[in-house]
C-alpha positions as CSV (number, residue, x, y, z in Angstrom):
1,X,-24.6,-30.8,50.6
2,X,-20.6,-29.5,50.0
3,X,-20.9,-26.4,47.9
4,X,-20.0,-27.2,44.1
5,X,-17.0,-24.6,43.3
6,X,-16.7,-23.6,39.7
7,X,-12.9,-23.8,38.3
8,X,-12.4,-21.8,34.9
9,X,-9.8,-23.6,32.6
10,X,-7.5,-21.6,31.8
11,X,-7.4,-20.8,27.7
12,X,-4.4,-21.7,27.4
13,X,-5.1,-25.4,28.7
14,X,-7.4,-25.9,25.6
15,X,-6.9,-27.5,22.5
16,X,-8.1,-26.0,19.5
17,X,-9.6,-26.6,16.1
18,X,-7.3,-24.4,14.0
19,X,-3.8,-25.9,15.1
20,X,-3.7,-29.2,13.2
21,X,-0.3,-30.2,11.3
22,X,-0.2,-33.0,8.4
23,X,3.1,-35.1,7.2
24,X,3.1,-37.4,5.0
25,X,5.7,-39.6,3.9
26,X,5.8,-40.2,-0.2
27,X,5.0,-43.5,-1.3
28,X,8.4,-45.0,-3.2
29,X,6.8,-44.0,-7.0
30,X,6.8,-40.5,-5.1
31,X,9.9,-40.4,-3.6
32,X,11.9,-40.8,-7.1
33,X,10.2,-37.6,-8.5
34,X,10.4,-35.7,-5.2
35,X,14.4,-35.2,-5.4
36,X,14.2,-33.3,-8.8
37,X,14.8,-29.2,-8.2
38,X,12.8,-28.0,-11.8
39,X,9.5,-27.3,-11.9
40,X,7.9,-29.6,-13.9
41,X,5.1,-32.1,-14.6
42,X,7.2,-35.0,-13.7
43,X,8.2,-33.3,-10.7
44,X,7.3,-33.1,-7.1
45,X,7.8,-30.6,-4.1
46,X,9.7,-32.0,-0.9
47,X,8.2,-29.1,1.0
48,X,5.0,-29.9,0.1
49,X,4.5,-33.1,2.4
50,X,3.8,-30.3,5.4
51,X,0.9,-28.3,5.4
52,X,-1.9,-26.8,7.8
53,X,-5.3,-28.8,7.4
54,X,-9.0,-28.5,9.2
55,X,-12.0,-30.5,9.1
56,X,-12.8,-33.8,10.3
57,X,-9.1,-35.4,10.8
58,X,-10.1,-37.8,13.2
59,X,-12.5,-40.8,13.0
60,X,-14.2,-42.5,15.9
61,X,-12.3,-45.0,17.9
62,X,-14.8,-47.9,18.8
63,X,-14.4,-51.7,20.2
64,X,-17.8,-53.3,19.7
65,X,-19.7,-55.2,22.0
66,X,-20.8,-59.0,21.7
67,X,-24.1,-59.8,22.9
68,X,-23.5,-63.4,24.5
69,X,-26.5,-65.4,25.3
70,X,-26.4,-67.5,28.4
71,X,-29.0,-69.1,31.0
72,X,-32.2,-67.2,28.9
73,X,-30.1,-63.9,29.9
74,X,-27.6,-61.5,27.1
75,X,-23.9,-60.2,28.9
76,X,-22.3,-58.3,27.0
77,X,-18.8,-58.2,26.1
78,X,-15.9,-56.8,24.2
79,X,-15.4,-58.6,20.8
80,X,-11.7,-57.3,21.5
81,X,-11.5,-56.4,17.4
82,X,-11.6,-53.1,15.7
83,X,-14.1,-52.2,13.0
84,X,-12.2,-50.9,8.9
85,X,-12.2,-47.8,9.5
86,X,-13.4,-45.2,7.9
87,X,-12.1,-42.7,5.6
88,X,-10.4,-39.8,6.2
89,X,-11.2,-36.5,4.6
90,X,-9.4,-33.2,5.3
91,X,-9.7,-29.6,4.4
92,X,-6.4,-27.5,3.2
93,X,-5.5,-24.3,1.9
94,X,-4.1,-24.8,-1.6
95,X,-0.6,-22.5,-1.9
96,X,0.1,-19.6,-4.0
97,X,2.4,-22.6,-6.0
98,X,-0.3,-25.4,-6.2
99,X,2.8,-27.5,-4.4
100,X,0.3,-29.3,-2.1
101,X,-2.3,-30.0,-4.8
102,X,0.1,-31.2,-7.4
103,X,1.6,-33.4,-4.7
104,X,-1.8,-35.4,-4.1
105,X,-3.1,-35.0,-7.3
106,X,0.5,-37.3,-8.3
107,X,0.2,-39.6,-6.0
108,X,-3.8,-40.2,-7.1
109,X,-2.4,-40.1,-10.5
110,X,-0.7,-43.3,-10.0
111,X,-3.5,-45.0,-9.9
112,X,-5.5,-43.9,-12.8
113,X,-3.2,-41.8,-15.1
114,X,-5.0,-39.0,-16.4
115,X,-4.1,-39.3,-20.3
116,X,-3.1,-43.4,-20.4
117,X,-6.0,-44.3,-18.1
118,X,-3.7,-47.1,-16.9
119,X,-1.8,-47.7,-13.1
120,X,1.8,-46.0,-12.8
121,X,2.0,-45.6,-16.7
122,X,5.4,-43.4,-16.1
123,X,6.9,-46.6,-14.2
124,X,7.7,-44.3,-11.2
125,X,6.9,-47.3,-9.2
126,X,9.9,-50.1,-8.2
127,X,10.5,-52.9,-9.7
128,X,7.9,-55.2,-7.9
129,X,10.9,-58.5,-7.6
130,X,11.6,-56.8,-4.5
131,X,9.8,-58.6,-2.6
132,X,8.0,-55.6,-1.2
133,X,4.0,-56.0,-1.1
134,X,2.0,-54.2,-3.4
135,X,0.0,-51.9,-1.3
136,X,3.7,-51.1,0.6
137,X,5.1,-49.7,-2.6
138,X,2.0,-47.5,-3.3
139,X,0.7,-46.2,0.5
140,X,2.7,-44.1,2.8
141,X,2.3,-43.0,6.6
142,X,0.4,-39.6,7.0
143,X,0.6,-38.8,10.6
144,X,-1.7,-35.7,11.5
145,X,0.1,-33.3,14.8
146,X,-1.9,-31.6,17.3
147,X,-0.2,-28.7,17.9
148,X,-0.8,-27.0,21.6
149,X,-0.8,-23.1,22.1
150,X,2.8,-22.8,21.4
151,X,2.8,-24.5,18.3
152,X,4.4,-27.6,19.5
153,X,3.2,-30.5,18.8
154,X,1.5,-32.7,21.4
155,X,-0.6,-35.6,19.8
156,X,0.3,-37.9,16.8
157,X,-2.3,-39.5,14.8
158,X,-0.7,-42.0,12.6
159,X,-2.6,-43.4,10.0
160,X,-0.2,-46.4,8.2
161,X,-0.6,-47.4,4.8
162,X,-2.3,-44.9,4.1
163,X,-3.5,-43.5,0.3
164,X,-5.3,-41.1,-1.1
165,X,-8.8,-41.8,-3.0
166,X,-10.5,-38.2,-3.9
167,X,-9.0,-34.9,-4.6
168,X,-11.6,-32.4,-4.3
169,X,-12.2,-29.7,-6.8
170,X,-11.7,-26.4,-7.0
171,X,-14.1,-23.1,-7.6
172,X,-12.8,-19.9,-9.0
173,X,-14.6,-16.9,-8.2
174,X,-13.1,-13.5,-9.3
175,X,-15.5,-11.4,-7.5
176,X,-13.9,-13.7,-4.0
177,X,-10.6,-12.8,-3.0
178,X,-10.6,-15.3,-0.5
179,X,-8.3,-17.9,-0.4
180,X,-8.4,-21.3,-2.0
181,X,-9.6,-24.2,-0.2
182,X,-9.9,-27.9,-1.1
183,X,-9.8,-31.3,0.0
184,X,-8.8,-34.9,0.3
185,X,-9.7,-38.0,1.4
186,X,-7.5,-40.9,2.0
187,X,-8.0,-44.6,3.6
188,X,-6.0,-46.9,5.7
189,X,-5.1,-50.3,7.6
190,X,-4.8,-48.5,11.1
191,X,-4.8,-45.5,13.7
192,X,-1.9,-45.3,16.0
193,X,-2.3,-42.7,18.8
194,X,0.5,-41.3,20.6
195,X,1.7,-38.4,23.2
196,X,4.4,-36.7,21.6
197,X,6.8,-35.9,24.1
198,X,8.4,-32.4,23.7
199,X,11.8,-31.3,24.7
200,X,12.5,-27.4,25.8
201,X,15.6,-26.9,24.1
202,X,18.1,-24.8,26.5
């Protein structure tokens, strides 16, 4: 029997759990408010569509199997389709501005305005004779970076028309002075993965 030799990856050959990156592109209601400079509530941050996020970013990728009956025996094979998948939910760090939270908590506001009750009650939305579908003028892209031990990224998730449905809450605790943490979860249509190729600049 050949002697079994033990290799020990080195740790900087490892991905890790902390060095996650998401950008998002603003739906177009989003994109209108996103240009304006004041601080207000009819205003948005642009650099609030980066920010550092943990959790579970990544859902299983699966192909399910057919069971095909043939001669009194089952084969199996691919059904060559892709379940919905399912939603997304990820962690974040809320800033010392609220930037990122007012960001999603805007774009969930289109939805369901919080004093009207109604969908996109400021009209940030375009007009919808342009042809574009409706869940196009409302979703965005969010593509989610792995970064590698230099902080370049190396892996794009890229979830496509994507849009958030939960913003989670938020408990204050003076005797804490730890930082603020939240969530949210988004859904959907598909999950492109990619290599991201990166260029040493000279």
């Amino acid at each position: 029997m050949a002697n079994l030799v033990n290799y020990s990856q080195s740790p900087f050959n490892k991905s890790r759990k902390d060095k996650f990156l998401l950008v998002l592109n603003f739906p177009d209601g989003l994109k209108s408010i996103a240009r304006k400079l004041t601080r207000t509530d009819q205003s948005i941050f642009p650099d609030a569509i980066q920010f550092s996020v943990y959790g579970s970013l990544v859902p299983d990728i699966e192909v399910p199997v057919l069971n095909v009956k043939y001669s009194g025996q089952t084969h199996v094979a691919s059904s060559q389709a892709r379940d919905p998948y399912p939603p997304v939910t990820v962690n974040f760090t809320v800033d010392n501005r609220f930037n990122n939270y007012w960001t999603i908590f805007k774009w969930l506001n289109l939805f369901n305005d919080q004093r009207s009750g109604t969908f996109d009650s400021s009209n940030l939305l375009p007009d919808p004779k342009n042809n574009k579908k409706d869940i196009l003028v409302y979703a965005a892209n969010i593509s989610i970076f792995a970064l590698d031990e230099y902080d370049k990224r190396s892996v794009e998730f890229k979830y496509i028309n994507a849009f958030p449905t939960a913003l989670g809450g938020i408990t204050f605790n003076n005797r804490d002075p730890g930082e603020i943490e939240t969530f949210f979860t988004f859904n959907y249509s598909q999950l492109l993965v990619s290599l991201v190729e990166t260029v040493d600049s000279l």
